[in-house]
Structures are given as C-alpha cells and as structure tokens.
Backbone as numpy.savetxt, mean C-alpha at the origin, in Angstrom:
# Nx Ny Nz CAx CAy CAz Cx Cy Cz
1.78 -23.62 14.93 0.97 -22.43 14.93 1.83 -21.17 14.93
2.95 -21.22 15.73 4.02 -20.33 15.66 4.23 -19.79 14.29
4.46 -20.59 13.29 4.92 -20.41 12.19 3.76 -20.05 10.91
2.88 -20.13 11.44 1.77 -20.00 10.73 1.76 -18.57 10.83
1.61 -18.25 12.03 1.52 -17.12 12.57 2.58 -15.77 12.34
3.74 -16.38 12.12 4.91 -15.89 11.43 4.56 -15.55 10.13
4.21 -16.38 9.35 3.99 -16.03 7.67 3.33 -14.97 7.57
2.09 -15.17 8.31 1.06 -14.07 8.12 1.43 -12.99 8.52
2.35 -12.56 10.11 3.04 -11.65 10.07 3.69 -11.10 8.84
4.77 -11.77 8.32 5.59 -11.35 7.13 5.10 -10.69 6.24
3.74 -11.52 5.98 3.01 -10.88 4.64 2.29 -9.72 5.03
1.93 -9.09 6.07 1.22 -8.03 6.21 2.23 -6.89 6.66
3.40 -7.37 6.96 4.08 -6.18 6.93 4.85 -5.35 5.32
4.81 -6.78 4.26 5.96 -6.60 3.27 4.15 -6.05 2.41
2.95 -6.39 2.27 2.20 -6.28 1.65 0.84 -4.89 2.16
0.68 -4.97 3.38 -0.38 -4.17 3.79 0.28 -2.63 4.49
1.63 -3.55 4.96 2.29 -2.54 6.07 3.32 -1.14 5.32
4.10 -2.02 4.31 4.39 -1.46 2.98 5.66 -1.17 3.82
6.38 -1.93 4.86 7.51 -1.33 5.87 9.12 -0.89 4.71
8.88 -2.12 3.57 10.20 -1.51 2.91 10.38 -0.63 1.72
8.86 -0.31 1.71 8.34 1.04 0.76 8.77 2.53 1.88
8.09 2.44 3.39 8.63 3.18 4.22 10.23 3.71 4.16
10.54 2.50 4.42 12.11 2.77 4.40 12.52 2.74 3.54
12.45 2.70 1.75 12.89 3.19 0.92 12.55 4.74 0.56
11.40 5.13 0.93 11.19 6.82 0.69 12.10 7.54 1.94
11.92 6.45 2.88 12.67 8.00 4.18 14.21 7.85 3.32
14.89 6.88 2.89 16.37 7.00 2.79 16.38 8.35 1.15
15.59 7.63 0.73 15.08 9.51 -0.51 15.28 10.25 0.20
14.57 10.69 0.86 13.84 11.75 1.25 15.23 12.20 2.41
16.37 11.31 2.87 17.11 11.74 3.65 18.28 12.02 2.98
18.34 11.39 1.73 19.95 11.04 1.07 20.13 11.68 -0.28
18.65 12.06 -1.20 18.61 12.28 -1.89 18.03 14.07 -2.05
17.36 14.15 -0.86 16.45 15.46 -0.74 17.87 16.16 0.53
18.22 15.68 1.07 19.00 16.14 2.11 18.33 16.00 3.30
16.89 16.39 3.66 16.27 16.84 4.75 15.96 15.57 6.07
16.22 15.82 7.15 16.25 14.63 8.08 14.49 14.75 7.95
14.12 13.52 8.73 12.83 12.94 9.18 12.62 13.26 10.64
11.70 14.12 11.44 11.02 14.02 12.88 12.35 14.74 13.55
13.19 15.15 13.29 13.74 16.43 14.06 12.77 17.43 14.97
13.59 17.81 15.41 12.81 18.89 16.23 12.52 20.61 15.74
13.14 20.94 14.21 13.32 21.89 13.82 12.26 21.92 12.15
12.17 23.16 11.66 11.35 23.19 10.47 11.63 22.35 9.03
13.07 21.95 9.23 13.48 21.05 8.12 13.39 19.66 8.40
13.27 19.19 10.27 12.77 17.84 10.28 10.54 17.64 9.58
10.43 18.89 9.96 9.14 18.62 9.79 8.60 18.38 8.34
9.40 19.66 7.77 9.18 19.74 6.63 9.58 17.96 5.77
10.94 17.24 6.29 11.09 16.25 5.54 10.58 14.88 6.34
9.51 15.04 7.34 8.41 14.12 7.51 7.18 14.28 6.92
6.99 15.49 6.66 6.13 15.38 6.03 5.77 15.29 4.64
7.22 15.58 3.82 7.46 14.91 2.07 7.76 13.69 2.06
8.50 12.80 3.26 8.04 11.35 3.50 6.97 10.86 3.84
6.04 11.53 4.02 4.57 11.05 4.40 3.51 11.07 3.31
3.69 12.08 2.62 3.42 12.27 1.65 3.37 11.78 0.04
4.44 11.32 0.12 4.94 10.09 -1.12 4.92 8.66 -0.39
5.37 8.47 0.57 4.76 7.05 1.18 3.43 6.74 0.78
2.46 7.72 1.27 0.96 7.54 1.57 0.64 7.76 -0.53
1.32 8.50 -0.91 0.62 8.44 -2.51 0.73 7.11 -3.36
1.83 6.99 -2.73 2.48 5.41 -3.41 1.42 4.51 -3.12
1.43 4.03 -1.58 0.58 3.01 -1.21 -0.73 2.93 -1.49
-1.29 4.73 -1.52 -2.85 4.21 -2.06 -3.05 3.97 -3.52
-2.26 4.58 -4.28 -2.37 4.38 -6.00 -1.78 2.58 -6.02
-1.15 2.11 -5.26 -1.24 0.25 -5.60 -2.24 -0.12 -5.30
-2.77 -0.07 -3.34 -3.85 -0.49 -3.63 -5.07 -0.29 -3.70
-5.27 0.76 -4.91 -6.83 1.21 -5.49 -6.21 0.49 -6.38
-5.16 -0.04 -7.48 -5.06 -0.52 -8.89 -4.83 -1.83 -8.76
-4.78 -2.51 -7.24 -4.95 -4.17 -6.89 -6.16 -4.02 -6.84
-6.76 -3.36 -6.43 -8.59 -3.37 -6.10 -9.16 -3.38 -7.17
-8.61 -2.60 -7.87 -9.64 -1.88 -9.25 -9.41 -3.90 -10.78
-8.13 -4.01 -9.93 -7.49 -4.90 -11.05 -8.77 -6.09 -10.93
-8.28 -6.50 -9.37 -9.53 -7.30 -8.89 -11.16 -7.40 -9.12
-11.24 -6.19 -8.95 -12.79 -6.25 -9.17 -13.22 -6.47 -10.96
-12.66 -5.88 -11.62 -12.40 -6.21 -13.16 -12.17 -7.46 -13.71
-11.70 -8.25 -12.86 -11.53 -9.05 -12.91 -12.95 -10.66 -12.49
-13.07 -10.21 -11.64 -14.47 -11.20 -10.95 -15.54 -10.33 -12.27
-15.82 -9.50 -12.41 -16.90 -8.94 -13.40 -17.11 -9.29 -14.90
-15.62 -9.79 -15.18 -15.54 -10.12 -16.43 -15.80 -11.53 -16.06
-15.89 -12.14 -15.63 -16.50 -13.97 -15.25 -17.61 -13.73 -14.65
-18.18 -12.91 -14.09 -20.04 -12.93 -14.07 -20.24 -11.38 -15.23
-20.89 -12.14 -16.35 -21.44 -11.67 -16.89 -22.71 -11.35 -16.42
-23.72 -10.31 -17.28 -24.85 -10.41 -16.49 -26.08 -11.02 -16.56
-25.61 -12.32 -18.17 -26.69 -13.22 -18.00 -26.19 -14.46 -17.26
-25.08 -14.51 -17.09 -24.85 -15.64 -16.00 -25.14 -15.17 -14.58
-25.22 -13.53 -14.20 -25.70 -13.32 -13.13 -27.11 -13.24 -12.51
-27.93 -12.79 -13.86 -29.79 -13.15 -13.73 -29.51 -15.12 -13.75
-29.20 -15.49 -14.37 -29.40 -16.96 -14.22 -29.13 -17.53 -12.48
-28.08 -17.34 -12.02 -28.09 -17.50 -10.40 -28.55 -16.88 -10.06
-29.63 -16.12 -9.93 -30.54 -14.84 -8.95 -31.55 -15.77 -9.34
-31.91 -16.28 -10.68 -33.57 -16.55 -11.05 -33.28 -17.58 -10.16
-32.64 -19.10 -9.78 -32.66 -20.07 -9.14 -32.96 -19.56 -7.79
C-alpha cells in the first residue's frame, strides 16, 4: 500500500502539482530575468510575482487543452444518434 501510495504521490506532483514546471520558471525568472523570488524588497516582489504569473499561465493553458483535448475526444465516439439510441432504451 506504501507504494501504491507513492506512485500516486509522484504523479500528482509531476502532473497536477506541476513542481518541475515551478522550478523551471523560478530558475528563469532568477537566472535569466536577474530578479530574486520572495525577498523582502520591491525586486523580490516584483520577481514573485512574474514567477507566478507565467507558472499559473503555463499550467492553466495545458490543462484547459488536456480538457478541451479530452472532451473532443469522448464526443466524437457519441455521436448524437448513438446518443438518442441509449436515452430511448
């Protein structure tokens, strides 16, 4: 059960949690932009919050286009006379 429990960990951090999407924008956003992350001064804020910002754009444009992929997907296999046919039963 341990290990079960492990997997599912794994996968919700690398898939839902997006932890090495995180840590690939802060090292941008630190190495490439210059600006630290959560300082105590206007340039930490400023570069938490352009890491927050592209984190959070990234993650929702995947998954609205896993969602969108998905649902396009089940719709094109219920057509909608195969879908009146299971409703009439």
């Amino acid at each position: 059960m341990r290990y079960v429990s492990r997997f599912f960990s794994i996968l919700n951090d690398v898939f839902l949690k997006m932890i090495w999407l995180s840590n690939l924008i802060t090292w941008v956003v630190n190495n490439i932009f210059g600006l630290p992350i959560n300082d105590n001064d206007i340039w930490g804020n400023i570069g938490g919050s352009l890491q927050f910002f592209i984190y959070d754009s990234i993650k929702i444009i995947a998954l609205l286009s896993f969602l969108i992929f998905i649902f396009t997907y089940i719709e094109s296999k219920f057509t909608p006379e195969k879908t009146r046919r299971i409703l009439s039963n």
